[in-house]
C-alpha positions, 0 to 999 in steps of 0.5 A, a space after each residue: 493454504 493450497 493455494 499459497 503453497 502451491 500445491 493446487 492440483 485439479 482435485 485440490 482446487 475442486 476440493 477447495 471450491 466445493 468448500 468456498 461454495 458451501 461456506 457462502 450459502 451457509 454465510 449467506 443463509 445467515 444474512 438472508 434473516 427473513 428467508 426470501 433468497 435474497 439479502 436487501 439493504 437493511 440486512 446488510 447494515 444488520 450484519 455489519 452492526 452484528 459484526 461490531 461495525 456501524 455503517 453510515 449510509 454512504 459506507 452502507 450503500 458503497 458495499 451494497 452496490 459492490 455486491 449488487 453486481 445487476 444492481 436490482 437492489 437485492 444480492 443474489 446467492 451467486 453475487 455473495 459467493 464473490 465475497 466468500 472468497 475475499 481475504 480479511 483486511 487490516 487498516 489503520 488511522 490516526 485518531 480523529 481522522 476520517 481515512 483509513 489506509 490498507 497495511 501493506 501485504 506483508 503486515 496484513 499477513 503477521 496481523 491475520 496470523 496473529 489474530 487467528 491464533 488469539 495472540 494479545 498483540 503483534 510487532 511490526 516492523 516498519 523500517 528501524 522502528 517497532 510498533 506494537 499492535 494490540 487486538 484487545 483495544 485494537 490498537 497500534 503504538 510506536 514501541 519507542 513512544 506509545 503516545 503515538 497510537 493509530 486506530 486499527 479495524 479488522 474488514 473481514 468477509 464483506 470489506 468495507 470498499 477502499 475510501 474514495 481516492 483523489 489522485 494527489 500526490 505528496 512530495 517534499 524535497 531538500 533544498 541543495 541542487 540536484 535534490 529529488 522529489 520525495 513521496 510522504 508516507 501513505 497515511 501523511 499523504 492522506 492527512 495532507 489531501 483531506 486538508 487540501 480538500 478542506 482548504 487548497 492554502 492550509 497549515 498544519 503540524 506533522 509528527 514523522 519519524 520521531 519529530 514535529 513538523 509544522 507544513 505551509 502550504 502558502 510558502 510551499 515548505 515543511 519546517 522542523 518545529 522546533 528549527 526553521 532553519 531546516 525546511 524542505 520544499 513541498 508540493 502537491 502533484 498527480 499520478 498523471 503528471 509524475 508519468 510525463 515528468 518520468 517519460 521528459 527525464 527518460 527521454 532526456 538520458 544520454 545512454 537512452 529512453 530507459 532506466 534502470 533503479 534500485 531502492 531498499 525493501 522499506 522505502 517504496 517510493 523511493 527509487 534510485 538511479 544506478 551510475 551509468 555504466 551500471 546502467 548499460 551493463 544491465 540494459 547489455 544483460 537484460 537484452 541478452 536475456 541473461 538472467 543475472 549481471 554482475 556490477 560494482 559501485 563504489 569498488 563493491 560487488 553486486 549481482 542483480 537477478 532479473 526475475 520478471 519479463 520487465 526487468 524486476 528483480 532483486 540486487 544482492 551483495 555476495 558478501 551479505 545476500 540478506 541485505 538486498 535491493 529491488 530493481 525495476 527497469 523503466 522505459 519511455 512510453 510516450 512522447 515528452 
């Protein structure tokens, strides 16, 4: 709290640190069930069973080695006070899948506060739809149509390590020229790598955004179930080669080896060029190191305000500031 709120003054944080360190021993003696000063694999594996959490040994033995900072195979007193600063994780999946995914910040927060004030459920809100999270069954459903549920978990002091990410990346586009490529959400995008996992040619059915989908990768298109007629190209890429495509197109622009984007607060992966004279306008701005430019597009007015050395910031309209943008500046790295 004294953190988040910005009050950490000296004796504050000394404070707080005193009581992080009297936590940790205490959570520590806790573990430590045979006394010896140490805590060794299988009192680990108790604790988390304690806890509602049944490890395998391939879970068990990725948090131990994250503790076992020396990897002398015992945890030290010193190593677990790290842990007793770690905040608490929300994570959810669908039913039958082996991946979990972390819920962004924001929702993390509204299901922490909601879980320590024993409330029975939370809503969250993910673009235009609703979901509801139930703490007592531990589970999240699309208020529109419950029958789509994910499982959710609760990571508290000790979290279970992020699962072993591959670097593939899901995109679909529209097939009309000019069309970009478009990242699938994270939990499709973990459903279609663990299928190529299985199998590099697979084919698969998808509910998204209230509809049915059926993937093929041997074609290389995703088809509405119900109307192939509306299909989409798919591909599979990585985090490396969509950094040498940006660095190419940035190259490319007329007006310089930098950009200058916007996209909505939901849609995080999808990033927006502004028109060009927008463009130069802002790059104008942002060398002269104002702090904010004023634009139009499409005969309406916006003010963009840099907040970050990068050129983060944040695009409003003056005439309903709580619709707002972000706005981030790319510039080329590396030789295409």
């Amino acid at each position: 709290q004294i953190y988040r709120d910005g009050m950490a003054s000296s004796a504050n944080v000394a404070a707080l640190e005193k009581a992080i360190r009297q936590f940790g021993k205490a959570a520590f003696a806790s573990l430590d069930t045979n006394g010896d000063g140490f805590i060794d694999r299988e009192e680990l594996k108790e604790f988390y069973k304690a806890k509602g959490q049944e490890l395998s040994e391939d879970e068990l033995s990725k948090v131990f080695s994250a503790l076992d900072v020396n990897s002398d195979e015992k945890i030290e007193i010193k190593e677990f006070n790290q842990a007793a600063m770690w905040k608490p994780t929300w994570q959810h999946k669908t039913e039958g899948s082996t991946f979990w995914e972390n819920y962004g910040d924001e929702a993390m927060h509204v299901l922490e506060e909601g879980w320590q004030n024993n409330k029975a459920y939370e809503i969250l809100k993910f673009g235009s739809t609703n979901f509801k999270v139930e703490f007592t069954t531990m589970t999240q459903f699309n208020q529109a149509d419950p029958s789509r549920k994910r499982n959710v978990r609760r990571l508290g002091m000790l979290p279970l390590p992020e699962e072993e990410a591959t670097d593939g990346v899901w995109q679909s586009r529209a097939e009309y020229e000019g069309a970009g490529w478009e990242e699938y959400p994270g939990p499709i995008q973990s459903l279609l790598e663990a299928e190529w996992v299985k199998n590099k040619m697979f084919s698969m059915k998808l509910h998204m955004f209230g509809n049915d989908y059926q993937i093929d990768l041997k074609e290389g298109k995703q088809y509405r179930a119900n109307d192939k007629a509306i299909s989409r190209a798919i591909r599979r890429t990585t985090k490396a080669a969509l950094k040498t495509e940006e660095n190419r197109a940035l190259a490319a622009r007329p007006w310089g080896a930098f950009a200058w984007q916007s996209r909505t607060e939901y849609n995080k992966s999808r990033w927006e060029d502004y028109p060009r004279d927008c463009q130069l306008a802002l790059e104008e701005a942002f060398k002269a190191s104002n702090c904010q430019c004023k634009i139009e597009i499409m005969e309406s007015p916006y003010v963009v305000s840099f907040g970050g050395p990068n050129g983060e910031g944040t695009q409003v309209n003056p005439a309903d500031p709580t619709k707002k943008r972000f706005v981030r500046r790319l510039q080329c790295n590396a030789s295409p």
